[in-house]
Backbone as CSV, one residue per row, in Angstrom:
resi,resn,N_x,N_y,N_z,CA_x,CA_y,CA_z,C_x,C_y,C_z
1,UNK,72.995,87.073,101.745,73.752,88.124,101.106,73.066,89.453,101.401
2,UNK,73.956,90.831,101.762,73.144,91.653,102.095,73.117,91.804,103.094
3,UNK,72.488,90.712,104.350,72.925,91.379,105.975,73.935,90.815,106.301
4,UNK,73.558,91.866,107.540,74.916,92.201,108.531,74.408,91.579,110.074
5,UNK,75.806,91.615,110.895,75.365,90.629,111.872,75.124,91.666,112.723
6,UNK,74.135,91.603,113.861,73.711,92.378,115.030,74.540,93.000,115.599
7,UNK,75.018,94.684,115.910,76.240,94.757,116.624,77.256,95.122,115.666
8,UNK,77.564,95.042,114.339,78.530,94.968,113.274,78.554,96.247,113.375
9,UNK,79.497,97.159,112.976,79.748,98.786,113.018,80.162,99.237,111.609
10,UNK,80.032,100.050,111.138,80.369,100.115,109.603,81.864,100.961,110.005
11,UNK,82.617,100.621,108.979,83.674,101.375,109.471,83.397,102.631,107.913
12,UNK,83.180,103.725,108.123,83.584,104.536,107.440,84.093,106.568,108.132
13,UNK,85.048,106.608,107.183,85.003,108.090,107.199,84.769,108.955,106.302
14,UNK,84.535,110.140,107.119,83.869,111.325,106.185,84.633,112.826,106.672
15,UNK,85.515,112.946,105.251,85.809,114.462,106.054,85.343,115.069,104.947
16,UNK,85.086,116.462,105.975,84.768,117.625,105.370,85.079,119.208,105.713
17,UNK,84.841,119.800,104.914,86.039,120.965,104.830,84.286,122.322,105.133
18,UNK,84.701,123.428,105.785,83.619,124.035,106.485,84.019,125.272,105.349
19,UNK,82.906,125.852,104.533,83.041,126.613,103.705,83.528,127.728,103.774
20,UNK,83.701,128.330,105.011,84.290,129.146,105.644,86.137,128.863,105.798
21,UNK,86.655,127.502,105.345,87.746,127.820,105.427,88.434,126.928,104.600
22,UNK,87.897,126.750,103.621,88.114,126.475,102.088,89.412,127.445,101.524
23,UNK,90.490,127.194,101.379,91.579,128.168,100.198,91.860,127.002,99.363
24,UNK,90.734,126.936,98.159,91.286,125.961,97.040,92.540,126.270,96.016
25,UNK,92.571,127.489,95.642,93.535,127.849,94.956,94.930,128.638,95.844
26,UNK,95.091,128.362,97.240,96.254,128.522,97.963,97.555,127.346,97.565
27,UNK,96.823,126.434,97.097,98.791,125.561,96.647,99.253,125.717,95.208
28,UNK,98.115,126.656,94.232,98.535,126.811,93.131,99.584,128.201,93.301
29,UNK,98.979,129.206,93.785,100.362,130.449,94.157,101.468,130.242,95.215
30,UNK,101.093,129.342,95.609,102.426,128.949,96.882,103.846,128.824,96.076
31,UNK,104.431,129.827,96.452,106.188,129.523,95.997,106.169,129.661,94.606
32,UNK,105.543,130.619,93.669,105.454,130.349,92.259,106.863,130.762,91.718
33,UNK,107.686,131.256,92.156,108.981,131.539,91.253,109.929,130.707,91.649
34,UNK,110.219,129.702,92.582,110.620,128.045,92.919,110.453,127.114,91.883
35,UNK,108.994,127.558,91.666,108.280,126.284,90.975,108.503,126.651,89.105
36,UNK,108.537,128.112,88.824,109.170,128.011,87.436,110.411,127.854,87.250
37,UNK,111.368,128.472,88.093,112.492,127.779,88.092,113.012,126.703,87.795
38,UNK,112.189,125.521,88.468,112.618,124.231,89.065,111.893,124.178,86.902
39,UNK,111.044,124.651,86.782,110.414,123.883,85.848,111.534,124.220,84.719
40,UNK,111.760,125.042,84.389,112.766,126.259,83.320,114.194,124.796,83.273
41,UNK,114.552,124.606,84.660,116.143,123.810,84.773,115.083,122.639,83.930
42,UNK,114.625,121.978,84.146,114.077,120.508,84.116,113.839,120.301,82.424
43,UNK,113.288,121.044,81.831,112.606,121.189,80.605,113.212,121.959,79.596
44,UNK,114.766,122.447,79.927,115.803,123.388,78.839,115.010,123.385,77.215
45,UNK,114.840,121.828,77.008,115.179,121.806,75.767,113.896,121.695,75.075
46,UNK,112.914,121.282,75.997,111.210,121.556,75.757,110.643,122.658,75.542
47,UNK,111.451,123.413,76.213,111.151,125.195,76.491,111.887,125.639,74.868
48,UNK,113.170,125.746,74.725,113.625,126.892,74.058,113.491,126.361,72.710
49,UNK,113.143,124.853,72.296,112.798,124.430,70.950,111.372,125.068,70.379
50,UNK,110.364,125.215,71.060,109.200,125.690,70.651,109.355,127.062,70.896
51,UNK,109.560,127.704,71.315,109.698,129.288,71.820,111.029,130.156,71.320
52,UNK,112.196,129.601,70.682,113.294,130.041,70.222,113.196,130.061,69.665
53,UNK,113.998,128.372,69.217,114.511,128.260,67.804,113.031,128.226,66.329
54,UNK,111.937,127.528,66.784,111.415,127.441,65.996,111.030,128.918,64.866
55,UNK,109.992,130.144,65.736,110.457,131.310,65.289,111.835,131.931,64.651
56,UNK,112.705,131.970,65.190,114.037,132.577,64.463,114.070,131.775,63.100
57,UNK,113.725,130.302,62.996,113.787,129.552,61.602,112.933,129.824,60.560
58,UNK,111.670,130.250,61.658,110.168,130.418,60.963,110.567,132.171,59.916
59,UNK,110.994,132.814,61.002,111.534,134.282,60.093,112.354,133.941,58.886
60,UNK,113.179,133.456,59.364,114.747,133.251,58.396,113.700,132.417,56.638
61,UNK,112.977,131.368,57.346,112.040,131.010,56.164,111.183,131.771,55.128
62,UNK,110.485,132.736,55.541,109.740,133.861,55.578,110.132,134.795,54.364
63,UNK,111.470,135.309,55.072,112.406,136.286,54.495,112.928,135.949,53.243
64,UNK,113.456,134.342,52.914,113.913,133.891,51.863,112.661,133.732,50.775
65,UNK,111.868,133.326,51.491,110.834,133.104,50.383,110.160,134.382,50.283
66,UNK,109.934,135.369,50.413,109.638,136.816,50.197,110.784,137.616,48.897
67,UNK,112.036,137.137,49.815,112.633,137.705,48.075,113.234,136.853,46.921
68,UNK,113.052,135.695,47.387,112.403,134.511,46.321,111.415,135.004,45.376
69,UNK,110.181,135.951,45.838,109.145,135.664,45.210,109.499,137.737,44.696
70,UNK,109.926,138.368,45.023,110.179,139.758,44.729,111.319,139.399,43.585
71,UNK,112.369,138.739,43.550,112.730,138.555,42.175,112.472,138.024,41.007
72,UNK,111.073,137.155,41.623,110.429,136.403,40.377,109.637,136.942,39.941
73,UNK,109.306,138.673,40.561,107.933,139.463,40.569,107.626,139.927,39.217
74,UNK,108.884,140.342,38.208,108.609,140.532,37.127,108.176,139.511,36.004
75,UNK,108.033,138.646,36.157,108.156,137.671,35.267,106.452,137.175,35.224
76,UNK,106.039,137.654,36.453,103.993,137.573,36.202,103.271,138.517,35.661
């Protein structure tokens, strides 16, 4: 266990990238208004439930209980 026979070749590869021409963050800006697009169609209802509606409910909540509590103001 352990050797190898006389002559045996290892099969491996090795790539590597020359620091000089490294663009790691070139496929994150590639085409970025494609890519929100595509994301915006895909996710309608992921998007405008947290970012819409929730706020407009969160106000409307807000507001009621504010003069909820302004007509009960005399009574403390």
């Amino acid at each position: 266990m352990g050797k190898q026979q006389v002559g045996m070749r290892l099969k491996e590869v090795v790539y590597t990238l020359s620091p000089f021409e490294q663009n790691v963050m070139s496929g994150l800006f590639k085409d970025i208004p494609h890519k929100v697009m595509h994301h915006l169609t895909q996710n309608v209802l992921f998007d405008a439930l947290p970012f819409c509606v929730v706020p407009i409910a969160a106000i409307g909540w807000y507001c009621a209980d504010y003069n909820e509590k302004e007509k009960q103001h005399h009574r403390y």
